[in-house]
Backbone as CSV, one residue per row, in Angstrom:
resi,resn,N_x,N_y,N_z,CA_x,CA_y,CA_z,C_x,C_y,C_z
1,UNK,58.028,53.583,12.830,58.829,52.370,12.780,60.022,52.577,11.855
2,UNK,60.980,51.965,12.028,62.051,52.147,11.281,62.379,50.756,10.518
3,UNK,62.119,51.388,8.812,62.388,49.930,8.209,62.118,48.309,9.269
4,UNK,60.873,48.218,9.275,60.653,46.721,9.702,61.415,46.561,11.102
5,UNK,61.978,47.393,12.079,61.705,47.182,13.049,60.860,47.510,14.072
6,UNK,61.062,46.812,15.190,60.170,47.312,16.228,60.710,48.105,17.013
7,UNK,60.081,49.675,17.257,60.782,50.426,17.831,59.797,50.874,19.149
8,UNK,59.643,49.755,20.330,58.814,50.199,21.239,58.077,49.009,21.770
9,UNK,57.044,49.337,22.593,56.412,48.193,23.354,57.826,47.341,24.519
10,UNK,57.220,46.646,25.352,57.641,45.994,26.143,59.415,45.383,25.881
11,UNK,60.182,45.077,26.478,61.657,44.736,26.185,61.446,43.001,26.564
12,UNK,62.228,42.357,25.908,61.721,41.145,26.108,62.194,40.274,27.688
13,UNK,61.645,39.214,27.859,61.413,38.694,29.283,60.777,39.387,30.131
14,UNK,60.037,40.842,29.868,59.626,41.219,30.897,58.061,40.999,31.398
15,UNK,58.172,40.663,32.641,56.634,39.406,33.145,55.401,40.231,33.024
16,UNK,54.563,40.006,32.733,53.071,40.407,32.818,52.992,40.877,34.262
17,UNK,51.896,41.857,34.234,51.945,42.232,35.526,50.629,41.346,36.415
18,UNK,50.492,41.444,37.753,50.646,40.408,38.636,48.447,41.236,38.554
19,UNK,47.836,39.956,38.153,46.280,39.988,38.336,45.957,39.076,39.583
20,UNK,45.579,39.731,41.014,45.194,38.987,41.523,44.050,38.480,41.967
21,UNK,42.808,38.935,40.885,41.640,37.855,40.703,41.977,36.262,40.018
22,UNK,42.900,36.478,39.279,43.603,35.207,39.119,44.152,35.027,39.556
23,UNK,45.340,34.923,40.091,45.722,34.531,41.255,45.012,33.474,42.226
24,UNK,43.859,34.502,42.528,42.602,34.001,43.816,42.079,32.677,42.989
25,UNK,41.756,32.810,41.865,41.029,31.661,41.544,41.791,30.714,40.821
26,UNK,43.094,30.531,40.664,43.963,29.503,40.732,44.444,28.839,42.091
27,UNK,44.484,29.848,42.541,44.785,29.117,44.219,43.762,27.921,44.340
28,UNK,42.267,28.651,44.285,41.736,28.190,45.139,41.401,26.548,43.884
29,UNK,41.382,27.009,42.362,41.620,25.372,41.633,42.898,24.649,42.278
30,UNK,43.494,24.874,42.099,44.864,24.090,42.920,44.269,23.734,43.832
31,UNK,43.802,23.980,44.737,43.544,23.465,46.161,42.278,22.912,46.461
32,UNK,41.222,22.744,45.212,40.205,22.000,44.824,40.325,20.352,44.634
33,UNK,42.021,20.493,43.884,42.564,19.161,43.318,43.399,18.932,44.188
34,UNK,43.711,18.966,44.897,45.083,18.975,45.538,44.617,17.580,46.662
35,UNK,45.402,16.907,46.598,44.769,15.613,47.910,45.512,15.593,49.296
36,UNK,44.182,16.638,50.156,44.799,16.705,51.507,43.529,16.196,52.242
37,UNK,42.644,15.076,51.749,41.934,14.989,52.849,41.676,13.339,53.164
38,UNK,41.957,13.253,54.307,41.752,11.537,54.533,40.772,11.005,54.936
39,UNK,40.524,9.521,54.066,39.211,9.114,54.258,39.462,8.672,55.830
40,UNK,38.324,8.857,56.290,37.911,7.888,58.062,36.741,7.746,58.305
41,UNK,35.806,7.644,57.087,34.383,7.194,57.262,34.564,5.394,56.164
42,UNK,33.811,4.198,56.882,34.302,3.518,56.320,33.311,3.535,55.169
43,UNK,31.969,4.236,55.015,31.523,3.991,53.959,31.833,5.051,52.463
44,UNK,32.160,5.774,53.062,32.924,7.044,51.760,34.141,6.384,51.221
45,UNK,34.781,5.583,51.597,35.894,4.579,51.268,35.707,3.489,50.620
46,UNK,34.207,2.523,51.100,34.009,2.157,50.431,33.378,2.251,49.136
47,UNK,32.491,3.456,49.094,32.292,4.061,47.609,32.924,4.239,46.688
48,UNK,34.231,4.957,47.587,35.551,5.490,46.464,36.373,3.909,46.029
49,UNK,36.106,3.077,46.629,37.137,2.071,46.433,38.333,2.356,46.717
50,UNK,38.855,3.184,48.092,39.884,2.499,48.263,39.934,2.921,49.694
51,UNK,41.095,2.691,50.485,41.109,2.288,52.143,41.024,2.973,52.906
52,UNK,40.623,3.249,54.122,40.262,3.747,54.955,41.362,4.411,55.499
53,UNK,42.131,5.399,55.120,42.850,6.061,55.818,43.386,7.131,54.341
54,UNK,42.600,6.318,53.603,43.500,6.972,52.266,43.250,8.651,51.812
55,UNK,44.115,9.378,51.347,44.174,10.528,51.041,43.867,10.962,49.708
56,UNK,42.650,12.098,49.950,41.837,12.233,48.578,41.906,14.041,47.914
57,UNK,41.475,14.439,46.940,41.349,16.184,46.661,39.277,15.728,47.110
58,UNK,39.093,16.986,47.146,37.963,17.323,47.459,37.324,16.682,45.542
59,UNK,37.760,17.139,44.755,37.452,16.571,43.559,36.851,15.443,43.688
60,UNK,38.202,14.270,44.058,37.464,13.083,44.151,36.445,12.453,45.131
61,UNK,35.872,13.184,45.942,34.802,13.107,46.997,33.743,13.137,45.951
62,UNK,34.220,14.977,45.661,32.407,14.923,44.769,32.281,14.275,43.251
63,UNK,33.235,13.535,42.455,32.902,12.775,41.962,32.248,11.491,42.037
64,UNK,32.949,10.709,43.543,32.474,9.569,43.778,31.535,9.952,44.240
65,UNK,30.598,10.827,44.995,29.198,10.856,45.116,28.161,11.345,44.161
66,UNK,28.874,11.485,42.636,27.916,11.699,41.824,27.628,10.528,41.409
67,UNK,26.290,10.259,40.232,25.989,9.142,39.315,26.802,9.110,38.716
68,UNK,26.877,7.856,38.047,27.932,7.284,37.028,27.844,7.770,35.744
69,UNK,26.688,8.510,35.073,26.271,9.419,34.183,27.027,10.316,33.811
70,UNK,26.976,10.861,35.237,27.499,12.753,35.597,29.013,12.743,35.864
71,UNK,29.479,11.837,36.583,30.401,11.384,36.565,31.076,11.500,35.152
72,UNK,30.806,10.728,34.542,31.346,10.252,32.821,31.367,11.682,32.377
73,UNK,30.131,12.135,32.286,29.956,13.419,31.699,31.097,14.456,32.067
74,UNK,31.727,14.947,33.272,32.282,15.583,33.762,34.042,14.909,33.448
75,UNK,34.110,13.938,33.109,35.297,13.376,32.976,35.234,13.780,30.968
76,UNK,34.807,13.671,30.388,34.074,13.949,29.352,34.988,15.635,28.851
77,UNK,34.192,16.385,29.815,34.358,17.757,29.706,36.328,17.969,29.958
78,UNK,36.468,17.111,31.041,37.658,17.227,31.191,38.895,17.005,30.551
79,UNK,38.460,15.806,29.677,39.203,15.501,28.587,39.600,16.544,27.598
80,UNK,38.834,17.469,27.105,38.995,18.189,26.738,40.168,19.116,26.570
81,UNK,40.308,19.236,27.811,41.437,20.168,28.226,42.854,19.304,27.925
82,UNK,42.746,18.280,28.108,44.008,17.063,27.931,44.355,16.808,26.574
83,UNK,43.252,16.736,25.581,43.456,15.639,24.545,43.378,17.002,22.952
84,UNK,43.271,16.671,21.629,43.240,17.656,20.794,42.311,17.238,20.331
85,UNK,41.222,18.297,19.954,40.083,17.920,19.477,40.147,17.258,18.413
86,UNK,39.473,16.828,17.763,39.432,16.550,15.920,38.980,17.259,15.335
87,UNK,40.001,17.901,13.839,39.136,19.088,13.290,38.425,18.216,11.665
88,UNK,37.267,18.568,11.175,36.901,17.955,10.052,37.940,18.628,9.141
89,UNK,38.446,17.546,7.975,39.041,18.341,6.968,38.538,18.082,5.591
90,UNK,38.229,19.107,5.009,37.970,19.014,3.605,38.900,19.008,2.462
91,UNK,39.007,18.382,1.332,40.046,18.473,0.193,38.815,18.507,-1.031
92,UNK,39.205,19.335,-1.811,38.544,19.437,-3.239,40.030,19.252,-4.364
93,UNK,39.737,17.780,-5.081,41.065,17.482,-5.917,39.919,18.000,-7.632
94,UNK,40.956,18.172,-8.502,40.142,18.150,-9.649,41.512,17.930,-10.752
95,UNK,40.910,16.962,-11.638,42.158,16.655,-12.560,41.861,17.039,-14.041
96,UNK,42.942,17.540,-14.281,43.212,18.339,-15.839,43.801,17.260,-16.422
97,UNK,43.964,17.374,-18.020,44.402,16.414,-18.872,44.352,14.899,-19.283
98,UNK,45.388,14.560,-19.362,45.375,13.288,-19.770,45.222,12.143,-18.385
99,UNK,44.119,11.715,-17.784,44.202,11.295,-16.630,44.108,9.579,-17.060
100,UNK,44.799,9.556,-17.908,44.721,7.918,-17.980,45.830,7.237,-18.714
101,UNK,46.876,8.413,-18.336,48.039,7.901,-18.731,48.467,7.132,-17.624
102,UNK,49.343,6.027,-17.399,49.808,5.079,-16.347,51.193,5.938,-16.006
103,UNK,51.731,5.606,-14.997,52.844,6.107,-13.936,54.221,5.711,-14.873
104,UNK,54.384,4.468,-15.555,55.098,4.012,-16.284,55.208,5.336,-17.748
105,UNK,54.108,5.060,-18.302,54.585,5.778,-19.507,54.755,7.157,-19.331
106,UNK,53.891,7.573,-18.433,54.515,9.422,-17.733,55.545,9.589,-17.361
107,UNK,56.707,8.781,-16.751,58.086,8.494,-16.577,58.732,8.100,-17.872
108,UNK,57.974,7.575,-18.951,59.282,7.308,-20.414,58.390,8.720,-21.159
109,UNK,57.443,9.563,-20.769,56.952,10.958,-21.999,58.486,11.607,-20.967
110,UNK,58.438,11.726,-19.568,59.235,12.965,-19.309,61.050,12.737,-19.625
111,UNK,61.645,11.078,-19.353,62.476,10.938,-19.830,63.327,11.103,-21.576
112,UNK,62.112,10.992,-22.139,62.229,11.457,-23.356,62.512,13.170,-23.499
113,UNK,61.124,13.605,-22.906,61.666,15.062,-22.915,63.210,15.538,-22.216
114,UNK,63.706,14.986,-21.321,64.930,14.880,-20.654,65.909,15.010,-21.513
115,UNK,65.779,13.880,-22.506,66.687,13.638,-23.737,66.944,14.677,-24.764
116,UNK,66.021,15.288,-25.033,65.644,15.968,-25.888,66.902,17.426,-25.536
């Protein structure tokens, strides 16, 4: 390396090269969600709550034929991906000195020192 640069590896913008097991299995998520299928059974419509001609992803089929449980649960999981988890945070404070001086007179000790 020369003094802190980078002398090597890839030049920039240049694309990753092309994996098409991914590929395959993005396609086929895309097209899991994707809403190309129309209801024309009137009772799968009426499950899903809504009209008989209406256009759905395969997703929302097999959700509306799960329990309302599994359902939740799976909406649950999904969130996930959408929202930021919560991380626990810890703080350890610990105070030195004079901790019972007021805000007032710690502003006329440092103005004094100011003066000085």
């Amino acid at each position: 390396m020369a003094k802190g640069r980078k002398t090597g590896g890839r030049q920039k913008g240049t694309p990753n090269k092309p994996n098409p097991l991914k590929e395959t299995l993005r396609n086929q998520s895309v097209a899991y969600f994707e809403a190309n299928i129309t209801i024309d059974d009137e009772e799968i419509a009426a499950v899903m709550h809504m009209p008989k001609g209406a256009i759905v992803s395969r997703f929302d089929l097999d959700m509306a034929m799960m329990e309302p449980k599994d359902r939740a649960a799976i909406q649950e999981r999904l969130l996930r991906y959408h929202t930021p988890q919560m991380q626990s945070v810890s703080a350890e404070v610990s105070l030195s000195g004079d901790v019972t001086t007021t805000i007032e007179s710690r502003l006329a000790q440092l103005a004094a020192e100011n003066d000085k």
